[in-house]
C-alpha positions in Angstrom: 22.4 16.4 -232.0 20.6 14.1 -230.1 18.9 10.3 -231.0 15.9 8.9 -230.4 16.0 7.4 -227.2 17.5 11.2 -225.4 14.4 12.4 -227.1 11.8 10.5 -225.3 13.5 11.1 -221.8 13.9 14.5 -222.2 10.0 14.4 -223.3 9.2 12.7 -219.9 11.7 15.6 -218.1 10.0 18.3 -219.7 5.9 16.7 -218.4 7.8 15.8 -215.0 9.2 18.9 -213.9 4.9 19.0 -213.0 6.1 17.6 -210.0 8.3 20.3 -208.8 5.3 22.3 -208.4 3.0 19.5 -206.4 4.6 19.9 -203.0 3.0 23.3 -202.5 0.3 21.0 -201.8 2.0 19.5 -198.5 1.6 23.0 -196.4 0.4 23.6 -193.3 0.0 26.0 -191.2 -0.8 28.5 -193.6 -3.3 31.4 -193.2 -6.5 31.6 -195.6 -5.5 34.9 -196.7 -2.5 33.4 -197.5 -3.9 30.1 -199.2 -6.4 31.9 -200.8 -3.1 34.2 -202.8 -1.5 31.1 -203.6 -5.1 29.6 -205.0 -5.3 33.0 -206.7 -1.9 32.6 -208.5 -2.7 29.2 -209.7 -5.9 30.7 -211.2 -3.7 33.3 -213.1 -1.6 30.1 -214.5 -4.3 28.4 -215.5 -6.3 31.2 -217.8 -2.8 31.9 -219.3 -3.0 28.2 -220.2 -6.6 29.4 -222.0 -5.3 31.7 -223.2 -2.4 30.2 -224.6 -4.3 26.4 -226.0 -7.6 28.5 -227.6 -4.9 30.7 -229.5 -3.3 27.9 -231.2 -5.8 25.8 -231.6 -7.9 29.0 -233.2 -5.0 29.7 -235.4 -4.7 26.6 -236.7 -8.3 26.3 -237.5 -8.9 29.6 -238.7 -6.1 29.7 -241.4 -7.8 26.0 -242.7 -10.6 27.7 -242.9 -9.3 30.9 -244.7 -7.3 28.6 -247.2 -10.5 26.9 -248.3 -12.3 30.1 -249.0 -9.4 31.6 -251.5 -9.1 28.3 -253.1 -5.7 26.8 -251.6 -7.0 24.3 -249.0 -9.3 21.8 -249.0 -12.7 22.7 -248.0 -13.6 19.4 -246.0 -10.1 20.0 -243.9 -11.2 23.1 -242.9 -14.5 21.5 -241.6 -12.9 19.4 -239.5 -10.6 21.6 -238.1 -13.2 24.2 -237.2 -15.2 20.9 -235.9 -12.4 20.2 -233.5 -12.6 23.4 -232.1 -16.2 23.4 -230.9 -16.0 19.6 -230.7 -13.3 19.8 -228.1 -14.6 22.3 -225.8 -17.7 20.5 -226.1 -15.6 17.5 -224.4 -13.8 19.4 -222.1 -16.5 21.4 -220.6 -19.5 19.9 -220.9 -17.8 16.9 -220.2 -16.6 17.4 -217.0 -19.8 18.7 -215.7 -21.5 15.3 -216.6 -19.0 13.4 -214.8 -19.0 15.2 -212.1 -23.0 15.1 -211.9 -22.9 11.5 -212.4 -19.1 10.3 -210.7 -17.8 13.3 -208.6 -21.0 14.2 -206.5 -22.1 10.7 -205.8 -18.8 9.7 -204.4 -19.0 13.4 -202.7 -22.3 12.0 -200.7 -21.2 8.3 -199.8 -17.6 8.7 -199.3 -17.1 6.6 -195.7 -16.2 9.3 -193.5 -18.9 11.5 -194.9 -21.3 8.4 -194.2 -19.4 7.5 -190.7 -20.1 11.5 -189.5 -23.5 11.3 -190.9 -24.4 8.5 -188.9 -23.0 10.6 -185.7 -25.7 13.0 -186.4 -28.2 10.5 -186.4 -27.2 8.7 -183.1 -26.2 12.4 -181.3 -29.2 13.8 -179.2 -27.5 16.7 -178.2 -27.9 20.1 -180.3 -23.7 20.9 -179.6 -22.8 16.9 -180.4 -25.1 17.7 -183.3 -23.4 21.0 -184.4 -19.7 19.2 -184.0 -20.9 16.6 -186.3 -22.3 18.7 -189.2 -18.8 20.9 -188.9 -17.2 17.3 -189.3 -19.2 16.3 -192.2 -18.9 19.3 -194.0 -14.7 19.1 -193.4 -15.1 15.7 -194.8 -17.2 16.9 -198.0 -14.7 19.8 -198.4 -11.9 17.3 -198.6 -13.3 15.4 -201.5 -13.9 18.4 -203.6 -10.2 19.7 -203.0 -9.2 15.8 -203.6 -11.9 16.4 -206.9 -11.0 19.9 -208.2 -6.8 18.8 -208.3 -7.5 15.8 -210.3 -10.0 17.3 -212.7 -7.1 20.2 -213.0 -4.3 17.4 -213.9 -7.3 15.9 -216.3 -6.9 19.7 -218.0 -3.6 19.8 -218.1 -2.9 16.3 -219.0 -4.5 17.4 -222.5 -2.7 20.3 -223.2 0.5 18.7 -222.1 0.0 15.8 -224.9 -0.5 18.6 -227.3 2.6 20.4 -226.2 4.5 16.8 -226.7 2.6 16.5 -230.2 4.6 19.3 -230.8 7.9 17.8 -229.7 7.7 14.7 -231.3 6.6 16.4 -234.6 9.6 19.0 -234.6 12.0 15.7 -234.1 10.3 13.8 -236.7 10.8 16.7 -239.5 14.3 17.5 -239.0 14.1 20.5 -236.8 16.2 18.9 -234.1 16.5 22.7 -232.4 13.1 23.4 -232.3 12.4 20.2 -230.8 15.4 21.1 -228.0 13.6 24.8 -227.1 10.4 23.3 -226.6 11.5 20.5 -224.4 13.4 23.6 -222.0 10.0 25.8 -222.6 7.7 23.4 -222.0 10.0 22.1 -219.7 9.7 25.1 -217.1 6.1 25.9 -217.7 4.9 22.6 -216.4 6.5 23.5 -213.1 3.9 25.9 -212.9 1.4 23.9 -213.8 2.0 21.6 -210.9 1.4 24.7 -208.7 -1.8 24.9 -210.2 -2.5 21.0 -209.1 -1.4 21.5 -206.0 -3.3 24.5 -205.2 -7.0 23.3 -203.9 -4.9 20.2 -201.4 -3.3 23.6 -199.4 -7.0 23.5 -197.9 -7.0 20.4 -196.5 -6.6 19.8 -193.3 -4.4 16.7 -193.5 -1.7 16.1 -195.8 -2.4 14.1 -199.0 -1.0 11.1 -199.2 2.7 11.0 -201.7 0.6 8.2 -203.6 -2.0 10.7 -204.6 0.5 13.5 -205.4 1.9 10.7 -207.6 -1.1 10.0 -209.4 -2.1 13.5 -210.3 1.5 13.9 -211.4 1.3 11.4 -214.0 -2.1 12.5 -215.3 -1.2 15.9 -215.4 2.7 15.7 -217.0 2.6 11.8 -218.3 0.8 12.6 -221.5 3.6 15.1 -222.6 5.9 11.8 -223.0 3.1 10.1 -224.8 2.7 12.6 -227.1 6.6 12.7 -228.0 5.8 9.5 -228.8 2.9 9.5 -230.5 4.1 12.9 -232.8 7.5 10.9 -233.4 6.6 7.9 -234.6 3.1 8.0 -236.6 2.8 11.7 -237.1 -0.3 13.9 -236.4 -2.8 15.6 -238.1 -4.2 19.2 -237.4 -7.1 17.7 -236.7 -5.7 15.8 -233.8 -4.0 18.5 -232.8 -6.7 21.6 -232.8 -8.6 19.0 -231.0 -6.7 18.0 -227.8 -6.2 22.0 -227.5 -9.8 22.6 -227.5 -9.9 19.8 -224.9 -7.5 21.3 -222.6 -9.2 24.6 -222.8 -12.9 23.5 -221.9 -11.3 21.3 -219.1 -9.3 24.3 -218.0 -12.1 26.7 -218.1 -14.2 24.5 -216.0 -11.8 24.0 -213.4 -11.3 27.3 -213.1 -14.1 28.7 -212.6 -14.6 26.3 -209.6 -11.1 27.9 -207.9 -12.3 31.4 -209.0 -15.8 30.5 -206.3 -13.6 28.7 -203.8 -10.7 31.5 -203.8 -14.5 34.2 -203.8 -14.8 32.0 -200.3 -11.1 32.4 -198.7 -10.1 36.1 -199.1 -10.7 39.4 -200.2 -11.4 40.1 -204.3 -8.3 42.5 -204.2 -6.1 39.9 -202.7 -7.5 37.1 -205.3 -7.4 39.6 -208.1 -3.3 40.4 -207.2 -2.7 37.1 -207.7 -4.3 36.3 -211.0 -2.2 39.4 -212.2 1.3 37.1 -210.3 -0.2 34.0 -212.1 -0.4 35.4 -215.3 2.6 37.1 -215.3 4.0 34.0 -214.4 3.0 32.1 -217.4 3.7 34.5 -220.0 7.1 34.9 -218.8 7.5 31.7 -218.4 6.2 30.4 -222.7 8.4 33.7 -223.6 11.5 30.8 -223.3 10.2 28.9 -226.1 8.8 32.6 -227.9 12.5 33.9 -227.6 14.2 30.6 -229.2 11.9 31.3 -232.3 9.3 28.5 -231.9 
């Protein structure tokens, strides 16, 4: 049996075990074949993550919306539910391609040392200072999309995470003290993969990210599975909430990967990025099968 208190810091274990997965990101010396495998697995974890947030959140929908049409739910429930759905993925992918348009790209073109190089050009009068500079500028621009494409990730995963504490804090609040226990160690152990996931797009940089940065996208990315313990504690949640931070998570996730699917397209070969998808799915599903196997 455990009280209250155990239950919100094993909540913020289980969403910071993210972090045991983030110092992939401090590599070097690593080959692009071998960077582009490791980008490839962290693609694999991320459309089990689809996989995984669409189903539920389907599920839930689907049988509110079955309910209503024989007569046993309400019909204005169901609505909502199935609103949440397309609602959500609305948010998390179409969302994300407006910030970026209007945010992302904009700090893409007048980040300093994109600006500083730029300037270079303008002031070289040589063709080969020219050509150094242009490879300099496009290193720089590089850097901000892998500094983009990991944050936008934890942004995904931060979602799904405060659905996966939702689910915690729900399973303490109606007695099921066990089922609150498996999914802490299930959830637990997935999110170490997850940080892999984070961590993936910083292995192309050419200098290390800073620990303050790793820090950052390790709170977005695990934090919110704490807060939702909380939240599903102490007030409760509806399936509406619930269907809806899934279908979040799940247009985020598709959006970001798509972008690691182009950039892994760009490092190595499509057998090599296709062998690890197949390692990175079989990684997640192995990985949820700890919370499947405890009956949750």
């Amino acid at each position: 049996m455990i009280d209250y208190p155990q239950l919100l810091l094993l909540g913020a274990i289980a969403g910071f075990t993210i972090f045991l997965g983030l110092p992939l990101a401090v590599l070097q010396n690593v080959s692009s074949r071998v960077k582009g495998f490791l980008n490839a697995i962290a693609i694999g974890i991320l459309m089990f993550l689809i996989i995984d947030v669409f189903s539920h959140a389907w599920d839930t929908a689907s049988n509110a919306a079955a309910d209503a049409f024989a007569g046993r739910g309400a019909t204005g429930d169901a609505m909502l539910d199935l609103f949440a759905v397309f609602g959500g993925i609305a948010i998390g992918l179409l969302g994300l391609v407006l910030y970026e348009a209007r945010y992302m790209t904009r700090i893409a073109v007048t980040s300093p040392a994109v600006v500083g190089e730029a300037q270079q050009v303008t002031k070289s009068s040589s063709s080969a200072g020219t050509a150094s500079s242009l490879l300099l500028r496009d290193e720089s621009i590089e850097q901000v999309s892998a500094y983009k494409l990991a944050m936008m990730i934890a942004v995904g995963i931060g979602a799904h995470n405060f659905s996966e504490g939702l689910a915690i804090g729900q399973s303490y609040a109606s007695g099921s003290i066990g089922l609150a226990l498996i999914l802490i160690i299930g959830f637990g152990a997935h999110n170490a993969t997850e940080g892999f996931g984070i961590a993936s797009p910083l292995t192309l940089l050419v200098e290390r990210p800073s620990a303050r940065f790793l820090a950052t996208v390790g709170l977005v990315g695990g934090g919110p599975t704490f807060l939702g313990t909380l939240t599903g504690s102490l007030i409760g949640v509806s399936d509406f909430t619930y269907v809806l931070f899934l279908s979040i998570a799940g247009g985020a996730l598709v959006y970001v990967s798509l972008l690691m699917y182009n950039s892994g397209r760009r490092q190595t070969t499509n057998r090599i990025l296709m062998m690890g998808i197949f390692v990175g799915l079989c990684a997640g599903f192995l990985t949820d099968l700890i919370v499947t196997l405890g009956g949750a």
